[in-house]
Residue, then its C-alpha position, 0 to 999 in steps of 0.5 A: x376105257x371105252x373100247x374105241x377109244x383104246x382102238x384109236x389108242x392103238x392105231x392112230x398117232x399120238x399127235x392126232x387131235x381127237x373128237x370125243x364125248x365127255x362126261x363130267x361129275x358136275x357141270x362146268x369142270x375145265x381140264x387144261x388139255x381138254x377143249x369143249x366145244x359144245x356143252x349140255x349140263x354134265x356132258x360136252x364134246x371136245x377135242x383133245x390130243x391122242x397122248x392126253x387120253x389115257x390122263x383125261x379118262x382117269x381124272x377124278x372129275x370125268x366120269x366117262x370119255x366117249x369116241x365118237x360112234x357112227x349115226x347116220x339117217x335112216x334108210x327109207x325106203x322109196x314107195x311106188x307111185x300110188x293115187x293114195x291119199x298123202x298119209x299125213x294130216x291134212x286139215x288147216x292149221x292153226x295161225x302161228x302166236x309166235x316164231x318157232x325153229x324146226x331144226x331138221x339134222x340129216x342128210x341132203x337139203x334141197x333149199x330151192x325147193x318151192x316148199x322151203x321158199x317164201x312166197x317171194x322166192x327168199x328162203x325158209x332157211x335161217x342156215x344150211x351146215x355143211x359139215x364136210x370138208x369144205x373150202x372157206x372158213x370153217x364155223x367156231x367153236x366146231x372148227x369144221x365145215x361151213x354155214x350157209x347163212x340166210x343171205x348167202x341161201x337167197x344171194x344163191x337163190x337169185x342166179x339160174x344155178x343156185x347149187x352151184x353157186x352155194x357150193x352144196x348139191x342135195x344129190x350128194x345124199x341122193x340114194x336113191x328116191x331123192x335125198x333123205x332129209x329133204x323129204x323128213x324136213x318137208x312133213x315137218x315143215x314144208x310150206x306145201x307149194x307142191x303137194x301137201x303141206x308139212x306138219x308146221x308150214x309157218x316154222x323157220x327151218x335150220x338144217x344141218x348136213x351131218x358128216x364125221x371127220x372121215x367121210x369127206x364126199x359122202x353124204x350120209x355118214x355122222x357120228x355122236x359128236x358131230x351129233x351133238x354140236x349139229x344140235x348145238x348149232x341149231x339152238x345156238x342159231x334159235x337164239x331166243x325162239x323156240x325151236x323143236x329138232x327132228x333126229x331121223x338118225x341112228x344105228x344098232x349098238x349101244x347099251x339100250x338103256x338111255x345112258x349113252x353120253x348122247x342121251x345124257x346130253x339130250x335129255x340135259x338140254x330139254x330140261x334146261x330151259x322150257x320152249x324146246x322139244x326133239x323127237x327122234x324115229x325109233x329105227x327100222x330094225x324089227x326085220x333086220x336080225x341085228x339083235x339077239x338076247x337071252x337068259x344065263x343060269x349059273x354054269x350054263x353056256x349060250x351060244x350065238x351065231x352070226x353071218x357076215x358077207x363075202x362081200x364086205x370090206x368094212x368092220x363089223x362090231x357086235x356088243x353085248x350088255x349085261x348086268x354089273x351084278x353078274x360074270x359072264x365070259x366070252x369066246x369068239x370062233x370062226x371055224x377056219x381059225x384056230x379056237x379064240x381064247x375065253x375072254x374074263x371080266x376086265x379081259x381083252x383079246x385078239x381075234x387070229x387069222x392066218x397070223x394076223x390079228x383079225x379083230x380084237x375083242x373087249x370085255x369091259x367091267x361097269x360101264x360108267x354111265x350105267x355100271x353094266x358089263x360090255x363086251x365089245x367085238x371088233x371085225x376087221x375087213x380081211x377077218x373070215x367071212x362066213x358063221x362066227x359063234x359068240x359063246x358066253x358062259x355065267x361065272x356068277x349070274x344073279x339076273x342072267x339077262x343078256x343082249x347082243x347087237x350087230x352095229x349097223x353097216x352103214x357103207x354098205x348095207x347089202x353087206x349088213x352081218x346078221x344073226x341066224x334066224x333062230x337066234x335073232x330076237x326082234x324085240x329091244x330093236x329101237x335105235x341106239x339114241x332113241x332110248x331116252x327118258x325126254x324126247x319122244x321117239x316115233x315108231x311108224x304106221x301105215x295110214x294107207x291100210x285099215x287099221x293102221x298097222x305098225x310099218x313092217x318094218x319099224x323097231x320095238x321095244x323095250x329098252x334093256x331097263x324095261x321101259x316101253x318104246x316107241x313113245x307112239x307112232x305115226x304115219x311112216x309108210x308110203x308118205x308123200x313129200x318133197x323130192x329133192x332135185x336130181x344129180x346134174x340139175x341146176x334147179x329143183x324141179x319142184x319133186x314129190x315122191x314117196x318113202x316109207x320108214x320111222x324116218x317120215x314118221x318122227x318129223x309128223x311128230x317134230x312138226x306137231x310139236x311146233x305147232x304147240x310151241x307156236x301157241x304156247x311158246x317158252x310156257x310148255x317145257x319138254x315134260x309138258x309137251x312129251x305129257x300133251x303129246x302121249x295124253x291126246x294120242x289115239x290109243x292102239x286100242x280101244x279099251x286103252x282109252x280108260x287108263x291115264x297115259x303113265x309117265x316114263x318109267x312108271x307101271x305100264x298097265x296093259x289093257x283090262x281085256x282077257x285078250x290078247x292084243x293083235x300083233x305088233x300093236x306093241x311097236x305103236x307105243x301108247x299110241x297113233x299121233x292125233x294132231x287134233x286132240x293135241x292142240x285142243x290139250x294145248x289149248x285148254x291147258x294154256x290161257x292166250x298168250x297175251x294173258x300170260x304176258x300180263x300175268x307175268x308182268x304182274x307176277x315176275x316169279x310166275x315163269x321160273x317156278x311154273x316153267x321150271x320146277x325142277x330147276x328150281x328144286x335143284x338150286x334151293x338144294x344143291x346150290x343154296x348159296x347160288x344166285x338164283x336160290x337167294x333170289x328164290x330165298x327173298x321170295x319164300x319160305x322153304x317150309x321143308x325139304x325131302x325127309x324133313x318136317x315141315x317148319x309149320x301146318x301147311x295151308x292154303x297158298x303154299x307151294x308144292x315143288x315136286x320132281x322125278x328122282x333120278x331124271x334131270x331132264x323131267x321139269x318137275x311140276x309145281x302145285x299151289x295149296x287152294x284150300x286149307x287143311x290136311x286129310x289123311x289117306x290110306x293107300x288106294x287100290x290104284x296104288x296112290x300112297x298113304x299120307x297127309x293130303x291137300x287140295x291144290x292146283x296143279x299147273x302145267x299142261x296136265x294141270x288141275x285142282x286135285x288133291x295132292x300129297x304133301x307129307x307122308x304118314x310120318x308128317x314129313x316131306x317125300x322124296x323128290x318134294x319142296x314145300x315153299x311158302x311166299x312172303x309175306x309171312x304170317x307168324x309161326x305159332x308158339x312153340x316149345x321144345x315139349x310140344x313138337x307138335x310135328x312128330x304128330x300128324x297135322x290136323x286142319x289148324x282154320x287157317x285160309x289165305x289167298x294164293x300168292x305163290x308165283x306158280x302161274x296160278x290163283x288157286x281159283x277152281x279148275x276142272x276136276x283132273x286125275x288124281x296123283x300119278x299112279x304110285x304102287x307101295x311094292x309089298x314087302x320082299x318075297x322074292x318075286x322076279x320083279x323084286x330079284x330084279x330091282x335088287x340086281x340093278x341096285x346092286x349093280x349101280x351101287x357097284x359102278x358108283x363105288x368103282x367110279x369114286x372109289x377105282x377096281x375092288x379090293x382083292x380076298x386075303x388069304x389064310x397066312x393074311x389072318x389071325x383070330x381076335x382073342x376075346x370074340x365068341x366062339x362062331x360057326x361049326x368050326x368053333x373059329x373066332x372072329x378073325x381079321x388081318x393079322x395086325x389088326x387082330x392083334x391091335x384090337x386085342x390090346x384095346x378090348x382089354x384095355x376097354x373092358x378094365x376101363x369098363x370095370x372101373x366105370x362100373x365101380x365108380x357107379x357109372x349108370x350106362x357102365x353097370x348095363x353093359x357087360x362085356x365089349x367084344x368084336x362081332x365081326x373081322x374080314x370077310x370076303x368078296x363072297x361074303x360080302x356079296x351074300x351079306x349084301x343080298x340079305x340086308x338088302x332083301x331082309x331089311x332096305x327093301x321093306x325100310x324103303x317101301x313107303x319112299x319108294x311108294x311116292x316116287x312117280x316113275x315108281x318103286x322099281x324104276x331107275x329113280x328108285x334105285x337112285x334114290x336108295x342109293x343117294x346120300x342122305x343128307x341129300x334127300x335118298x335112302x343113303x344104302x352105300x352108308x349102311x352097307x358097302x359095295x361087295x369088293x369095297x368093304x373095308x372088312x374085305x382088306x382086314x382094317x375093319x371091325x364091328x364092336x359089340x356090347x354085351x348089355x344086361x337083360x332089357x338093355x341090348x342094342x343091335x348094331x342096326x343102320x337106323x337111326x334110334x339104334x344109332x342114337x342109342x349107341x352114341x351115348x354109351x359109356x363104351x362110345x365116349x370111350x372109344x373116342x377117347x382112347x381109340x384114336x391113341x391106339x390106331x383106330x379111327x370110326x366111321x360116321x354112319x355106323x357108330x359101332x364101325x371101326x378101322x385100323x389105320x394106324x398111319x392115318x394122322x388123327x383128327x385132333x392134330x394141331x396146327x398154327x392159326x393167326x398165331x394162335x392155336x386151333x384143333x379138334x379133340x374127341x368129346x367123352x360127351x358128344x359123339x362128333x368132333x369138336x373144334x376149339x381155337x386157342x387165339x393169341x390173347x388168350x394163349x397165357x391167360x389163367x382165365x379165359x372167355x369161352x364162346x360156343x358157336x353152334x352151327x345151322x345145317x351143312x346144307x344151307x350156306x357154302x360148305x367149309x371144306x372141313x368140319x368143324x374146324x373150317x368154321x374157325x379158319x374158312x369161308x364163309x363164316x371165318x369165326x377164327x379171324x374175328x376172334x383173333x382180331x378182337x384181341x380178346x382171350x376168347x377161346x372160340x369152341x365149335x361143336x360139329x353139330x349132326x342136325x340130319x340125326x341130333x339124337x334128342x329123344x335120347x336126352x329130352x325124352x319121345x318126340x323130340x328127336x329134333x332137339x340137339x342134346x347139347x341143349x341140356x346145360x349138364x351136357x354143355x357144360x361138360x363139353x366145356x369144361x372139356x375144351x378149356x381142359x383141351x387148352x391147357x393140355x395144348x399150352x402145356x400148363x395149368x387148366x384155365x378159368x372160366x370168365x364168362x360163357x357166350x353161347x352163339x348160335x346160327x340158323x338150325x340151332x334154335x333147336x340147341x338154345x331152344x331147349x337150353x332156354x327152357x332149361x333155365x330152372x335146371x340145376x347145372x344152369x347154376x354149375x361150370x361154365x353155365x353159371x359163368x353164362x354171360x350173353x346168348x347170341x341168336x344169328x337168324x335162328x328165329x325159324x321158331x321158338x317161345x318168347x316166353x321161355x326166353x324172357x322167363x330166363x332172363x327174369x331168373x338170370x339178371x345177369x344174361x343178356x340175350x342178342x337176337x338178329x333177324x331178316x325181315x320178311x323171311x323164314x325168321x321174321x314171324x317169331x323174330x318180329x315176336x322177339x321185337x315186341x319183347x325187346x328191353x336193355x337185356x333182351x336185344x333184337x336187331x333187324x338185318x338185311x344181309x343175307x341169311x349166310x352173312x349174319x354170324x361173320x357180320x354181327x360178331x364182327x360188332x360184338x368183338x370189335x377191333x381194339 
C-alpha cells in the first residue's frame, strides 16, 4: 500500500473523507464506496471514507490507490531590473483560425491586469478557480472552492476595488516579486498592453488557483488530486475548442519513470481526442542537492547522508527507488538515537527518539504502476536535526541502479534537507510529474547570454528508465512579464518584472503550442504537435541538425563529432524552441483549414483514422464488439492484425494503422498504400528492419510519401500494425487449402487502385520525407550491459504484473515437503531423482504406470505415433525460488531474447524500450510475444508449490520432441498418442494441463473437472476430453434427443475468440451464453439434434501436422478421419451420460462461423477421401457457412456437391464487407443445393439469427 496512505490509515479518523488517485485495470469500473470525480482513461480521482481504504486498495479491478502528494509551482526567482532585451519572441503573430484556451494552473492571478483584458476593459478570462476554502457554493463534482465565471470577473471589473469585490486578491500568492502564475500566464498569453507580448495574445485564458485541502490561506501549496481536477476543470471549461494547459508545478520525489497515477492520467487525456496539448517545466533542482543514486554489487553496502535544518518544523520525506529484480535493505540512523533497525523488502519500521517514534520508514516491494521496489522515509517535526545516514545493503542485486530523492520543502524553503556534496548527484533532477511520455517538459536558457547557456539552475535528465528530459529548452532566465498588483492594492497598476526559472520557460512553449492549435485545430493530436515541436527545434548543437529528432523512447544518438559536447548542453534536451520553424512545419504539414472542411464533408472518415489512429487501432482490437469498431467494420476490411498473414496481396489503397506499443497516449500515425507492389529489404545499417515494403503516404504533421513496412520477413503483420482496406472490395483471388500462397513472400500481383482509405489523403505525390523511424534489430545476446539491463526491467515487470493478478510469491518447500518420483532418470551428482511435493510425487507414480502399459498395449495394437515412442517419464518436479529465477534468466537470454529479435526490431520506440518490454510480456493472443505463457514469474511457478510437472517422451532416434514453448513443437506434442491419453485419463487421476504448454501438468485433485455435467433447458450439456483433438469439446444433449436410439448431430465451429463478444467460458458458453446462445435455438426447435462445439485454437491450429508444410493456417479437423472421430466420440459422450446404449447417427451438419473457413475449406477439398464415405460423414446431410466467406474455392464446393447428390450446402454473407468478394462468387454459383443468402445483420449476429430459420420453432 502506498506509504502515505498507511500514514493517514495511522493517524487520521476512520470517518474522515479521503482525496485519493485511483488506478483502475480498465476504464469505467464503479466501486460502491468510491465516488470519482475526475476521470482520465484508467485513472480517476475520488473520494472515499478512511475505513473503505484498505477494502478499495485490495479490490481485484483497482491497480493502485494514491494519497495525494504535494505539488506546488515553482520557485522563480526575482531578476534585477535590467535594459535587457524581453528574452521572449518578439515578431508578429500570426492571425488566429480559430478559438484556442490556454489554461494556466498555479498560483495568484491578477485578472485586472491590462494584459488579460480586452480592449474594451472586459476580461480574457472564460473562469477564475479558487480552490481554497472559500464562503459560497462550492463547484460540482470537485465539491471545493469557487469558480469565478466570465460575468462575475467583469461585473467585478467594473467597480474601483475589483479584488475586493471578486473576494480574490493576487497578493495572497505574492512571495516576493509578484505572484507566480501572473507572470507564467503573461508569456503565455498576455496581450501585451504593457510590455511584451505573450507567446498566444489572441487565446481565451482559464486559470486555476491551486490549493490542498489543508492550506486554508495559503496560496502556493496543491497537491496531485486537486492537480488533476484543475485540469478537469479547464477541459471541462474548453468545451469543444481546443486548448493547451501549462503546469509550472512540481516537487522532487516520485519514481522518475512516467509511471505515477498523475502522469498516467496526462499522458491518457492527450491521447483521447486531438486538438489538446500540456507543457510542463522540468524543475529547478540541478543545483539543490535533493538527489543522490548509485550502483550496488551483491554484498555491498552504500551509504548516504543527509542534512536537515534546526529550523524546520515540517516532514521531511526522503524515497529511494530501485529495481523489482533486486533486494535491497535499509537502515536509517541518527547519531544521538539509538541504531535504527535494518528494514527488508516488504518491511516497515519506526524511527525512535527519546522514546518517541520519530519517523517511520516503508520499504515497499513492487510498486503497482511500475513494479519497482520503494523505500519511503518519513521525518517527523520533533525528529533530530542534523546528518542522518541512509544505509542500503544488496540482498540479490541483478542491476544494482538505485536512486534516492529528498521531497521538497515547500513551506519552508530555507529549511529544504539536502545530501552532502559528495553524495549529491545533479542528474535525473527533473520534477516528479515531468516525466511523462506525451507532454512536453521545458527546461530553461538563458536568451540574454551568448550562446544560450542552460539557466543555472534548471533540472536535467534523465528519468530513472533512461529517457532523455527535458524534451527542450527555452527562454527562462530574467524574462520580463506581467507583475501582479501589490498586497493592499485595489487595482493593478499594470506591473512588469522579471523572474527567472523553467517556470518562464514551460509557458514559452505552452503559448507556442496555441498558436499551432490556432491554425490546425482538433487536426493536430498531442503526438503531432510534441513531433512538430521537437523537429523545428534549434539543435543544441550544430552537427545535431543532420540527425532526425527520435521519438520518445527510441535510440538517442548523440552527435557524429569526437568531441565532447560543452557542459550542460544536456539540460536543452533536443534543443532551443524555434517558434518560427514551428509554425512554418505546421504550415506545411496541414493544407488551410477551410480545405479540410470540405474534405471532411466529403469524406466522414477522414477525422477518426488521420486524428486518432491509435484510438481506432484499439477499438478494431480490444472491443471488437464496440460501437465505434462496427462502424469501422461497415467502412473496411481488416486485412490482418499484429502477427497474422494478411487475407490477401496488399495494394495500393490500402491502409496502414500503426501505434507505439506500450504507450497509450501516442496517437499512432496512419499511412495510405499509393502505389502497387511489394519490395522486400534487408536491415539497413540505420537499423530500418528487414520486410516487405510499400509506398505510401504517410499523413500527419511528419507525414509523406515514404516507403513504409507492411509485413515482416514471415509476410505477417509487426506488432503495433493494422492493415485495413475500405469498401468497396474487389474479389479475393481463388484459393485452396493446397496453396496458401501467404506462407510465401508476397510479390507484386499488378493490381492499382485509386485511394479511397478515409485517412485524410490522396495517395497523390508528397515531397519526399524520412524514411521509417529509425528501428535497430539488437543482435543476438551477449550480455551487454544494455541487454543485462533490458532482461532486468523484463523481469521485474513480469514480477509486478504477476504479483498484481496473482497477489505475494509462493514460499520454498522444505525438504520433509519432498518426495522422489519413481520412474525419472537419475539427475545431478547427487544421483537424486526428480522430486516433487510428496502427494504429487506419489500420484504421479501411479499415472506413469499406468501411461506406460497403456503405451505397451498401443504399441502392440500397432499404433503408429505409439511405436515411436519409448518410454513417458517426469523431466521436471519442484524447484525453488532460486531455481526458478536462474531458470528465468537462462530462457530469457538463451532463447526469448534472440526468438524476440525481429518484433522487437520493428517497434518504434525501440528493442529495449518499455514498449518493448511490454510487448514481450502481453499475451499472444493480444498481439505480444506472450513470455508469462512460456515461463512463469520466479515465486509464481507452480513447480515452486509442488503441484507441477513437466512430462517427458522418450522417442525412438529421428522422433524427439523437445518440451519447447514454440509453436511447431507444441504442435507436435498435441498429436501424440501420449497427449490423447493424458486427456483421457489425467483428469480421473487429479490432474489437470495447462494451455500453453502441452507437456505442463498440475495435481490438483480438489479442482472440479472440465467435463462436469450440468442441467441445461431441461436437457444435458458438458465438456469431455477428445483422444483426437487436443482442446475441449462441448456437447449439449437437448430434451428431445435425451431418449432417442438416433439423433442428428450438428457440429458448430467457431471463428476467432477475438472478433465477437467473448463467452465467458469456452466452449461450453457458445451453447449457454451470449451471443450466439446455439443451445436455446436447439432446444426450441424441438428436434433430437445434439449440438456438438469444438473449442477451436485458431491462434495455433496446428495444421502443418495434419495437411502437410505450409498449411499451419488450416484447422486439423478439416480432415474428415478426424471429424469423424470426433464425432463418434461425442454420441459415445451421450450415452455414457444417458446411461444407456451408444445413439445412431441420423444425419451429420456441419456449421461454421467466421474463421472456419479454414475448417470447411480443406473438409471441401477432402471430398474424394475415403473417410467421407465413413461414420457420421457419410450420414453428412447440409454444411452451413455463417459469414465464413473471407476466402475459399468455389470449385471445390460445387465439385462436392457434384459427388455427394446428397449434400446441401447453405452459404450467408454481408455484402460489401470482408466476405462479399468470394461470397458474391459463391452467388454466381447458386443452384436448388447450393444456397447463397445475402444478410445485413451484423457479422456477430449471423449464426444465432440464421439457425433460428434453419431449426424453426415447431
Amino acid at each position: 500500500m502506498d506509504p502515505a496512505l498507511r500514514e493517514l490509515l495511522r493517524d487520521a479518523p476512520a470517518d474522515r473523507m479521503v482525496e485519493a488517485i485511483i488506478r483502475f485495470r480498465r476504464p469505467g469500473v464503479e466501486l460502491p464506496s468510491v465516488r470519482l470525480v475526475a476521470r482520465f482513461g484508467s485513472v480517476a480521482t475520488c473520494r472515499l471514507p478512511l475505513s473503505a481504504v484498505r477494502e478499495v486498495w485490495a479490490h481485484p479491478d483497482v491497480i493502485s490507490l494514491k494519497a495525494p502528494r504535494p505539488i506546488s509551482p515553482e520557485i522563480a526567482v526575482p531578476a534585477p531590473p535590467s535594459s535587457r532585451p524581453f528574452g521572449q519572441w518578439t515578431e508578429p503573430r500570426p492571425p488566429a483560425q480559430t478559438e484556442v484556451v490556454v489554461g494556466v494552473v498555479d498560483a495568484g492571478a491578477d485578472f485586472d491586469h491590462p494584459n488579460f483584458k480586452h480592449a474594451d476593459g472586459t476580461t480574457r478570462l472564460l473562469a477564475l478557480w479558487d480552490q481554497r476554502h472559500r464562503p459560497g457554493s462550492a463547484p460540482q463534482p470537485y465539491g471545493y472552492g469557487v469558480v469565478h465565471t466570465r460575468e462575475d470577473i467583469d461585473r467585478a471589473l467594473r467597480t474601483s476595488h475589483p479584488y475586493r469585490t471578486l473576494g480574490y486578491h493576487p497578493a495572497d500568492a505574492d512571495r516576493g516579486g509578484g505572484a507566480h502564475g501572473t507572470h507564467v500566464m503573461d508569456i503565455a498569453a498576455g496581450n501585451g498592453t504593457v510590455g511584451p507580448a505573450g507567446m498566444a495574445p489572441e487565446a481565451s485564458l482559464v486559470f486555476v488557483h491551486l490549493s490542498n485541502r489543508g492550506t486554508g490561506g495559503l496560496a502556493n501549496l496543491g497537491d496531485s488530486v486537486r492537480l488533476l481536477e484543475a485540469v478537469d476543470f479547464i477541459v471541462r471549461t474548453a468545451g469543444e475548442r481546443p486548448w493547451v494547459i501549462n503546469l509550472s508545478l512540481g516537487c522532487h520525489g516520485g519514481p522518475h519513470d512516467g509511471r505515477t497515477p498523475t502522469e498516467l492520467a496526462l499522458d491518457e487525456l492527450l491521447a483521447a481526442a486531438p486538438g489538446r496539448f500540456l507543457a510542463q517545466s522540468c524543475g529547478n533542482y540541478y543545483r539543490a542537492r535533493t538527489h543522490a543514486s548509485g550502483f550496488l554489487l551483491p554484498g555491498r553496502q552504500r551509504v548516504l547522508r543527509f542534512v536537515t535544518d534546526p529550523a524546520d518544523t515540517t516532514v521531511n520525506e526522503v524515497e529511494i527507488w530501485y529495481s523489482g529484480a533486486d533486494e535491497l535493505t535499509v537502515r536509517i540512523d541518527h547519531p544521538r538515537i539509538p541504531a535504527g533497525p535494518v528494514v527488508p523488502l516488504g518491511g516497515s519500521a519506526d524511527i525512535v527518539a527519546g522514546g518517541r517514534v520519530a519517523g517511520r520508514v516503508y520499504h515497499r516491494a513492487h510498486d503497482p504502476n511500475n513494479g519497482d521496489h520503494h523505500i519511503d522515509a518519513f521525518l517527523y517535526p520533533w525528529a533530530p536535526d542534523g546528518e542522518w545516514r541512509v544505509t542500503l545493503e544488496s540482498r540479490r542485486v541483478t542491476g544494482g541502479r538505485f536512486h534516492a530523492w529528498i521531497e521538497r520543502d515547500e513551506a519552508c524553503p530555507r529549511c529544504q534537507a539536502r545530501f552532502l556534496p559528495s553524495d549529491a548527484d545533479p542528474a535525473s533532477t527533473i520534477g516528479t510529474i515531468a516525466n511523462g511520455r506525451v507532454p512536453l517538459v521545458v527546461g530553461a536558457y538563458d536568451a540574454h547570454s551568448p550562446g544560450r547557456p542552460p539557466g543555472p539552475t534548471s533540472s536535467a535528465g534523465p528519468t530513472r528508465d533512461h529517457r532523455a528530459k527535458p524534451d527542450l529548452a527555452a527562454p527562462g532566465v530574467a524574462v520580463l512579464a506581467a507583475r501582479s498588483a501589490p498586497r493592499g492594492s485595489a487595482r493593478s497598476p499594470g506591473l512588469l518584472t522579471r523572474k527567472t526559472g523553467t517556470s518562464m520557460a514551460a509557458p514559452h512553449v505552452t503559448g507556442a503550442v496555441a498558436l499551432c492549435l490556432q491554425y490546425g485545430g482538433h487536426r493536430l493530436t498531442a503526438a503531432g504537435i510534441r513531433r512538430l515541436v521537437l523537429s523545428s527545434a534549434d539543435p543544441p548543437l550544430p552537427q545535431m541538425d543532420r540527425l532526425e529528432p527520435p521519438l520518445p523512447g527510441m535510440d538517442r544518438r548523440g552527435p557524429p563529432a569526437a568531441d565532447p559536447p560543452p557542459p550542460g548542453t544536456e539540460r536543452l534536451g533536443r534543443g532551443r524552441l524555434n517558434v518560427r520553424a514551428l509554425l512554418a512545419a505546421v504550415r506545411r504539414s496541414l493544407p488551410p483549414l477551410t480545405e479540410v472542411t470540405a474534405m471532411e464533408e466529403h469524406d466522414r472518415i477522414a477525422p477518426l483514422l488521420s486524428v486518432a489512429p491509435a484510438r481506432a487501432y484499439r477499438e478494431l482490437l480490444y472491443r471488437p464488439a464496440g460501437s465505434l469498431s462496427t462502424w469501422l467494420r461497415d467502412r473496411f476490411a481488416v486485412l490482418a492484425g499484429p502477427g497474422q498473414r494478411a487475407v490477401d496481396v496488399p495494394r495500393a489503397g490500402d491502409v496502414l494503422i500503426r501505434v507505439v506499443l506500450g504507450e497509450p497516449a501516442a496517437a499512432g500515425q496512419c499511412a495510405i498504400v499509393s502505389a502497387a507492389g511489394l519490395t522486400r529489404r534487408l536491415g539497413s545499417r540505420r537499423g530500418a528492419p528487414s520486410g516487405w515494403y510499400a509506398v505510401a503516404s504517410v499523413m500527419g504533421p511528419v507525414g509523406g510519401r515514404r516507403p513504409v513496412r507492411l509485413l515482416d520477413p514471415a509476410g505477417r503483420v509487426p506488432p503495433g500494425q493494422l492493415l485495413l482496406r475500405p469498401w468497396p472490395v474487389e474479389p479475393l483471388a481463388p484459393q485452396t487449402p493446397a496453396e496458401e500462397p501467404q506462407e510465401e513472400p508476397f510479390e507484386d500481383d499488378g493490381l492499382a487502385e485509386e485511394s479511397r482509405c478515409g485517412c485524410g489523403g490522396t495517395g497523390e505525390e508528397e515531397p519526399p520525407g524520412e524514411s521509417e523511424p529509425e528501428e535497430a534489430d539488437p543482435g543476438p545476446w551477449t550480455g551487454t550491459a544494455e541487454q543485462e539491463d533490458f532482461r532486468a526491467r523484463v523481469l521485474a515487470e513480469h514480477l509486478r504484473r504477476s504479483r498484481a493478478s496473482k497477489g505475494d510469491p509462493q514460499r520454498d518447500l522444505r525438504d520433509d515437503e519432498l518426495a522422489g518420483i519413481a520412474r525419472t532418470p537419475m539427475t545431478g551428482g547427487g544421483r537424486k531423482r526428480v522430486r516433487t511435493a510428496t502427494a504429487t510425487a506419489q500420484a504421479v507414480d501411479d499415472l506413469l504406470e499406468a501411461a506406460n502399459t497403456a503405451l505397451a498395449a498401443a504399441q502392440q495394437a500397432g499404433h503408429a505415433d505409439a511405436r515411436r515412442t519409448v518410454e513417458l517419464t517426469v523431466t521436471s518436479g519442484y524447484r525453488g525460488g532460486a531455481h526458478q529465477r536462474q531458470l528465468w534468466l537462462d530462457h530469457f537470454s538463451g532463447k526469448y531474447y534472440n526468438r524476440s529479435r525481429e518484433a522487437r526490431a520493428g517497434i518504434a520506440e525501440g528493442p529495449h524500450s518499455d514498449a518493448a518490454v511490454d510487448y514481450l510480456l502481453r499475451p499472444r493472443g493480444q498481439g505480444g510475444y506472450g513470455l508469462g505463457g512460456r515461463i512463469a514469474a520466479p515465486g509464481y511457478s507452480n513447480h515452486q508449490n509442488g503441484v507441477a510437472l513437466d512430462f517427458y517422451q522418450v522417442r525412438t532416434a529421428g522422433q524427439a520432441i523437445p518440451n519447447d514453448s514454440d509453436d511447431p513443437a507444441r504442435c507436435r506434442w498435441r498429436h501424440t498418442w501420449f497427449h490423447g491419453w493424458m486427456r483421457r485419463n489425467a483428469a480421473g487421476r487429479g490432474f489437470r494441463p495447462l494451455a500453453t504448454e502441452e507437456w505442463h501438468w498440475e495435481y490438483r485433485p480438489g479442482v472440479p473437472a472440465a467435463s462436469d455435467l450440468a442441467d441445461f433447458r431441461g436437457g444435458k450439456v458438458w465438456t469431455f476430453a477428445s483422444a483426437v483433438h487436443p482442446q475441449p469439446v462441448a456437447v449439449f444433449c437437448p430434451k428431445a434427443a435425451l431418449g432417442q436410439a438416433e439423433v442428428d448431430v450438428l457440429v458448430f465451429a467457431h471463428g476467432l475468440l477475438t472478433g465477437c463478444t467473448r463467452p465467458k467460458r469456452v466452449p461450453l458458453g457458445f451453447v449457454t451464453g451470449a451471443p450466439f446462445e446455439l443451445g436455446r435455438i436447439v432446444d426450441e426447435s424441438g428436434q433430437p439434434v445434439v449440438l456438438v462445439v469444438p473449442l477451436l485454437d485458431w491462434g495455433n491450429p496446428c495444421g502443418e501436422v495434419v495437411f502437410g508444410r505450409g498449411h499451419r493456417r488450416l484447422h486439423p479437423l478439416g480432415r474428415p478421419a478426424l471429424l469423424n472421430a470426433v464425432v463418434e466420440e461425442s454420441v459415445a459422450e451421450v450415452g455414457r451420460v444417458r446411461g444407456g446404449a451408444v445413439p445412431a447417427v441420423r444425419r451429420l451438419v456441419v456449421a461454421g462461423h467466421s474463421r472456419a473457413y479454414d475448417l470447411l475449406e480443406p473438409l471441401a477439398a477432402g471430398r474424394d477421401d475415403a473417410e467421407m464415405g465413413q461414420g457420421a460423414l457419410s450420414r453428412l446431410s447440409e454444411v452451413w457457412a455463417f459469414d465464413t466467406t473471407y476466402r475459399g474455392d468455389v470449385g471445390n464446393w460445387t465439385d462436392w456437391l457434384r459427388v455427394n447428390p446428397s449434400l446441401r450446402v447453405r452459404v450467408y454473407y454481408r455484402p460489401g464487407t470482408g466476405t462479399a468478394g468470394v461470397g458474391g462468387r459463391f452467388l454466381a454459383q447458386a443452384s436448388d443445393r447450393l444456397v447463397v443468402t445475402q444478410v445485413k445483420e451484423g457479422h456477430c449476429a449471423v449464426p444465432a439469427t440464421r439457425l433460428a430459420e434453419l431449426l424453426p420453432k415447431p
